[in-house]
N, C-alpha and C positions, 0 to 999 in steps of 0.2 A: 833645764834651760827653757824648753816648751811650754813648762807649768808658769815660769814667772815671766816669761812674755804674754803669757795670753791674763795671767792675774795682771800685770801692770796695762796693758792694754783696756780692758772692762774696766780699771778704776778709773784711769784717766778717759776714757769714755763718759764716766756717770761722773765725774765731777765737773768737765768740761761742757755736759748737758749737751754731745754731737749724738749724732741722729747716725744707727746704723746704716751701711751702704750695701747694694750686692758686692762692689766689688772690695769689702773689706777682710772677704771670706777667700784667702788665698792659701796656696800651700809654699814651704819652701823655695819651690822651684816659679813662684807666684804664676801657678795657674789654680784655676779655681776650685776650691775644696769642698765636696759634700757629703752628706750622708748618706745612708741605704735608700734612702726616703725622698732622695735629691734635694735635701734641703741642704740651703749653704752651711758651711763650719766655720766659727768665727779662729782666727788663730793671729798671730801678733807678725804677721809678713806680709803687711799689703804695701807697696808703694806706689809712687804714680804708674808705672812700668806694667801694672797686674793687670791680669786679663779678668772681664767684668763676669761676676758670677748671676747667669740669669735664676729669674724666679722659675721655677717647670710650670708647665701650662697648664690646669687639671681642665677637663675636656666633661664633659657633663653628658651621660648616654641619654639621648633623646627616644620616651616612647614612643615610637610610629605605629604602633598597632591602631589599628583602623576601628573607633568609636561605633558601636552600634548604636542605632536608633532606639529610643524608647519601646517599652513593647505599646502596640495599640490594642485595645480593648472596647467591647460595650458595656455599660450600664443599661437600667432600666428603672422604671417606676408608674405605675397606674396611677392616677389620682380621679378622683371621686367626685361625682355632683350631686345637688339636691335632684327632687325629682322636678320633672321641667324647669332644671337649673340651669344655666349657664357661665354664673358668676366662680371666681375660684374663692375656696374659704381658708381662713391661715391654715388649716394642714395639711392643702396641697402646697399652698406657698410654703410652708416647711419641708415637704416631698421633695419641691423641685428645689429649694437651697441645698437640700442633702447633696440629690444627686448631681447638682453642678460644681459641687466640695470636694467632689472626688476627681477632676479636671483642674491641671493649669489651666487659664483664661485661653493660652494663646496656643495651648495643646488638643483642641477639640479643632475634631476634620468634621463630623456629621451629626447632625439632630434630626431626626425621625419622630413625629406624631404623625397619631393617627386617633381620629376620634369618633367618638361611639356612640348611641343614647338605647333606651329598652323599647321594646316592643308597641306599648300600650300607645296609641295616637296613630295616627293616617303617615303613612309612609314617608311622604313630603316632608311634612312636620319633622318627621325625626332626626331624616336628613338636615333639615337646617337648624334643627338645636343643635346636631354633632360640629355641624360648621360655625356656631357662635361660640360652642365649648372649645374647637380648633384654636378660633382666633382669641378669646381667654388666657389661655395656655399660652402662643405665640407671645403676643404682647407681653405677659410677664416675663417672659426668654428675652425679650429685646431689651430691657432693661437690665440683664446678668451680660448682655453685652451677646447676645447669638443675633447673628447678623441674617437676613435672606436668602445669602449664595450660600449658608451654610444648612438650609433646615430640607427636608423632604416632609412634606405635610398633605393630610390626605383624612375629610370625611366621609366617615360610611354608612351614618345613617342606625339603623339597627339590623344592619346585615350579618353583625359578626357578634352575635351574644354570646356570654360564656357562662351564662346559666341554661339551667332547662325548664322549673318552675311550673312542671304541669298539674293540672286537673287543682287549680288554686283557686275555680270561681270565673269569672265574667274576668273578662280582659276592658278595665275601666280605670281611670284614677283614682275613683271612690273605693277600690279593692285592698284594703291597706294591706291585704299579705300578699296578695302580689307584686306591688309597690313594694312594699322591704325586698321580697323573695330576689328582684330583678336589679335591684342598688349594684351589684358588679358590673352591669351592662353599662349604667351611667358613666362612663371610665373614657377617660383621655390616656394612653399610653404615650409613652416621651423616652427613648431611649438616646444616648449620647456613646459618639464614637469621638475613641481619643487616647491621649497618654494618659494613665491615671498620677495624680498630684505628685507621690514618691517617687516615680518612676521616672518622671519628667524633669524632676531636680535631681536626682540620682544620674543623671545622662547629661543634663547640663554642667553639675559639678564634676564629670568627667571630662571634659571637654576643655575646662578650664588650663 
């Protein structure tokens, strides 16, 4: 009798084109019939009188685990001048796109140059070719978007060489092996502190 109330039920359902209800899911005693699952049971004993079979509420565990920050890191890179250069040549400008590649824009905390020249000229002199090469460097950085309150910047002149190049002849610019020997000292150093690119979308799209 259960089997052809519930068949004649479902057909006159689908041919009448009505819209199941919760409370059409009742039992004999018309209280509300479910599964394991708490889903309602359809059966052929709903009247007006039926008490309403709710939907279960599914409840969504929220992760609260607390997002770590990005890890921070430095980069590095030297880049190179002619001799009594100041100008940058494209493969420092390719140096420093490298190592700004490796940075979200909005994930760099610090920029650090520091700039250098060789030995050969009057002291003075060197000093302020390192200070032209300084601001070389800078100015290309303000254009990748490195702002002022972000940069630590500092020339040294030819205090800090990292060659040693001795017994090469007269200390001249007509000495051309000393001039090659001393090319490391020409160097602007430019390190950047920050999330590096992966790491930063990695942290971001956790966060989401």
């Amino acid at each position: 009798m259960l089997k052809e109330c519930l068949m004649v039920s479902l057909i006159a359902a689908a041919l009448g084109g009505a819209t199941v209800r919760a409370a059409d899911y009742v039992s004999a005693s018309g209280m509300p019939l479910k599964s394991g699952f708490g889903e309602c049971v359809r059966t052929g004993y709903w009247s007006e009188a039926s008490e309403p079979c709710e939907t279960p509420v599914v409840q969504l565990a929220m992760d609260d685990t607390p997002r770590m920050p990005p890890a921070i890191s430095w980069h590095s890179v030297a880049v190179g001048f002619a001799f009594d250069g100041d100008q940058l040549d494209d493969a420092a400008r390719a140096d420093l796109d490298t190592l700004l590649a490796r940075f979200e824009p909005d994930e760099v905390e610090r920029v650090s140059i520091s700039a250098h020249a060789d030995r050969i000229g009057a002291r003075q002199y060197n000093f302020s070719l390192s200070e032209r090469r300084l601001e070389a460097v800078r100015n290309y950085l303000a254009t990748k978007g490195v702002t002022l309150p972000m940069l630590d910047a500092e020339a040294r002149g030819a205090e800090e060489p990292v060659t040693k190049c001795a017994e090469l002849g007269p200390e001249k610019k007509d000495n051309a092996a000393l001039v090659a020997c001393l090319a490391p000292d020409r160097r602007v150093q430019i390190g950047v502190k920050g999330a590096p690119r992966e790491l930063a979308r990695t942290a971001k799209r956790a966060d989401w």
